[in-house]
Every structure is written in C-alpha cells, then in structure tokens.
C-alpha positions in Angstrom: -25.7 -75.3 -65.2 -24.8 -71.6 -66.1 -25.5 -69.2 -63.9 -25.0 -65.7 -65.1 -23.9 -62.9 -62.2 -25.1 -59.2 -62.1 -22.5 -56.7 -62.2 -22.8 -54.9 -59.0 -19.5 -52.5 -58.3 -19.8 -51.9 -54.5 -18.3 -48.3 -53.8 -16.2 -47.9 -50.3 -17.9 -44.2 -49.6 -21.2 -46.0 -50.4 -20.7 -48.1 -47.4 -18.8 -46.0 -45.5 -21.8 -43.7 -44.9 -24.0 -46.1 -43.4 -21.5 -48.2 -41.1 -23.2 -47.3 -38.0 -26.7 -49.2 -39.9 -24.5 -52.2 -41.0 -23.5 -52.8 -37.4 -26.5 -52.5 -36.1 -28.1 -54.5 -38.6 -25.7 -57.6 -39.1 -22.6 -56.6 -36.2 -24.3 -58.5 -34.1 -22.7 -61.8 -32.6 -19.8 -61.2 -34.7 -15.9 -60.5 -34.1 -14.2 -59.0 -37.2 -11.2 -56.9 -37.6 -11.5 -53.6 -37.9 -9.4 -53.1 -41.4 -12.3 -55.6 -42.5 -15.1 -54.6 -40.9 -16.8 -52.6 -44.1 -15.8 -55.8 -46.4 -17.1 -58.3 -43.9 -20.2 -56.2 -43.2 -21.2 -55.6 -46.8 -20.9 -59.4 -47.5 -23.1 -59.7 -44.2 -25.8 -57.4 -45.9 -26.4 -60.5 -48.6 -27.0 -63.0 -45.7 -29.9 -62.0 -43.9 -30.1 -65.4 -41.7 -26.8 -64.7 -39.9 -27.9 -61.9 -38.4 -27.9 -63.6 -35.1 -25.6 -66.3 -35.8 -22.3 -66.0 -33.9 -19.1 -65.5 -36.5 -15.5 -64.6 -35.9 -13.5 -63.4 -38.5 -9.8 -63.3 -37.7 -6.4 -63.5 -39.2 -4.5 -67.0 -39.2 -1.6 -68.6 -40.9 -3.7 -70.3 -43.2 -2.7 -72.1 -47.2 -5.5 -70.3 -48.4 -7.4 -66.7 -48.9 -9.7 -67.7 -46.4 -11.2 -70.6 -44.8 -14.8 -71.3 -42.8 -15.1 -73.7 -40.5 -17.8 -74.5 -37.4 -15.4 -74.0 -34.3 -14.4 -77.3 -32.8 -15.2 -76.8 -29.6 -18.9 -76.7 -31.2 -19.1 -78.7 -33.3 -21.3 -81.2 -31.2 -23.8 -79.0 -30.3 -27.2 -78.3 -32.6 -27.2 -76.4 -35.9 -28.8 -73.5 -33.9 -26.0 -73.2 -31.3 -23.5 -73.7 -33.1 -20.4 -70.7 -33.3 -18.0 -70.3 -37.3 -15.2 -69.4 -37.4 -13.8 -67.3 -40.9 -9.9 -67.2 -41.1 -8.6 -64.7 -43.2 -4.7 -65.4 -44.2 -2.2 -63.3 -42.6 -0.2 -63.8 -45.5 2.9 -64.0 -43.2 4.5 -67.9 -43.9 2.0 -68.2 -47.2 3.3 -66.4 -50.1 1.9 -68.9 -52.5 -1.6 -67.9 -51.8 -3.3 -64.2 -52.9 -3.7 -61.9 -49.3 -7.2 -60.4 -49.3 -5.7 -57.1 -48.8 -4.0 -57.6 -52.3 -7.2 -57.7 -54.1 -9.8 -55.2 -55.2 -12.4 -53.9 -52.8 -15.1 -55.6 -54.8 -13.2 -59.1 -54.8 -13.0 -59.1 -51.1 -16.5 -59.1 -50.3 -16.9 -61.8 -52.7 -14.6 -64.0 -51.1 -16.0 -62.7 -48.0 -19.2 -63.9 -49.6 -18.2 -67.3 -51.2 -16.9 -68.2 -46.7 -20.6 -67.4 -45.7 -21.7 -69.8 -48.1 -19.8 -72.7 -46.9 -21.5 -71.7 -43.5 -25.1 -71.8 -45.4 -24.1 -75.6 -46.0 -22.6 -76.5 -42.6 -25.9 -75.1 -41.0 -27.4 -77.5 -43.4 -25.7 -80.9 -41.9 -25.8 -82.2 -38.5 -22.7 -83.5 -36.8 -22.0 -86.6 -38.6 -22.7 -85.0 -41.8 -20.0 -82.0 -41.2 -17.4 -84.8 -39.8 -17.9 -86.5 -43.5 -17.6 -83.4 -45.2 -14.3 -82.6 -43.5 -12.8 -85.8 -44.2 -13.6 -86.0 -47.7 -12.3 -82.2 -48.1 -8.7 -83.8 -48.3 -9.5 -85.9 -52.0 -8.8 -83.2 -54.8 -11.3 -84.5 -56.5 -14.3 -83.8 -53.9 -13.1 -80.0 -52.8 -13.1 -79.4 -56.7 -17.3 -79.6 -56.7 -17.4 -78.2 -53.6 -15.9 -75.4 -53.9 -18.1 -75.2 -57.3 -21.3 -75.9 -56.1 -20.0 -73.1 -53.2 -19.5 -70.6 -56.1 -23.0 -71.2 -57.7 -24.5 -70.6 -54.0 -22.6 -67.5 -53.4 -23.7 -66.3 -56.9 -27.4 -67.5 -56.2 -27.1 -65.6 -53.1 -26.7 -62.5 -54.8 
C-alpha cells in the first residue's frame, strides 16, 4: 500500500491567533502542558471524535518520543469511559531517544498526531483485545506493523 501525504507546513502565528478557538473547540477533557498546548491542540484539530474524550498529556521518563496508552486504572471500564494517557519524554535519563522539543514545529504535531492514532485503535478493542495488544507489543516483530499500520492511519487521518 502507498499512501502518498499532502504537504501541509503548519505556521506557529497561524495557530497562535486562534488558541482561544482551539481550546474551546478540542481543550476540553484534556490536561496538556502548557509549552505543548499549540502542538497538542493543532494535532487535536485532525481528530474531531476526541473532542469529549478525556486525554492527558504529560512529561515522563519514557524510552521513547512519546507513548499512548489507556490509563490503568481504566482500563476495565467501556470504550466510552475510558481516560489515555500521552507521555511525552522528558528526555532527562533518555538520551538515546529524539526530545520533542528537539524537532521542528511541524514534526511535533505529527508525532503528536501518530499518539492519537494509537488511541483511534484502543477505542477500537474491548478489554481483552487491548490486554493482547499490550502483550504482543514486546515481540519486535509485531510493534514493527503496528507502528506501520499506525503511520498509514495517522496519514489517512490527515
């Protein structure tokens, strides 16, 4: 499958003039840091079905860029109830992994993009499935397609 992407170059002024709409419009339910907020926002904007959904963003110690996940302590309850949790590395014990800070603004709401995503599929799965999932996230062999089929969502997303 090739999937071809459009070149959109998202300007900071661009969004900066209309933060007080992108709150209003996709703030709500969700916890983000404020040095993030126009990058998390903007990636919001392509999402339209999160609007309600509950989503904190938040610096962790993390191996990687970032990293969704359905918070634990929900993980039991229904699709619609459920609360996602996006880390974002701190970049303090990880140096072998790229901080989002380091990259440009556009790449930043991509990856910002490519985390919602993920969510897209866990809202697909009940409980079971997302247990699955997680356990075969640790073979190399099974986070390779993921994360590919997670790229060709994010790209189909817009």
């Amino acid at each position: 499958m090739n999937i071809m992407a459009a070149q959109i170059e998202f300007v900071p002024d661009d969004f900066r003039n209309c933060m007080d709409e992108l709150r209003k419009e996709f703030g709500t339910n969700k916890k983000i840091p404020i040095d993030m907020e126009m990058q998390c926002l903007a990636a919001l904007s392509f999402f339209p079905e999160f609007r309600e959904l509950q989503i904190c963003f938040r610096y962790k110690s993390i191996k990687t860029t970032m990293a969704s996940l359905p918070a634990f302590s929900n993980i039991f309850k229904k699709k619609a109830k459920r609360k996602y949790n996006i880390f974002i590395n701190d970049h303090e014990k990880h140096s072998d992994s790229i901080a989002l800070d380091q990259v440009p603004f556009n790449a930043q709401i991509g990856v910002i993009g490519h985390e919602l995503a993920h969510i897209i599929d866990y809202l697909n799965k009940n409980t079971f499935s997302l247990l699955i999932t997680g356990f075969r996230y640790f073979f190399r062999s099974f986070r390779r397609r993921y994360e590919k089929q997670t790229d060709i969502n994010t790209i189909q997303q817009g």
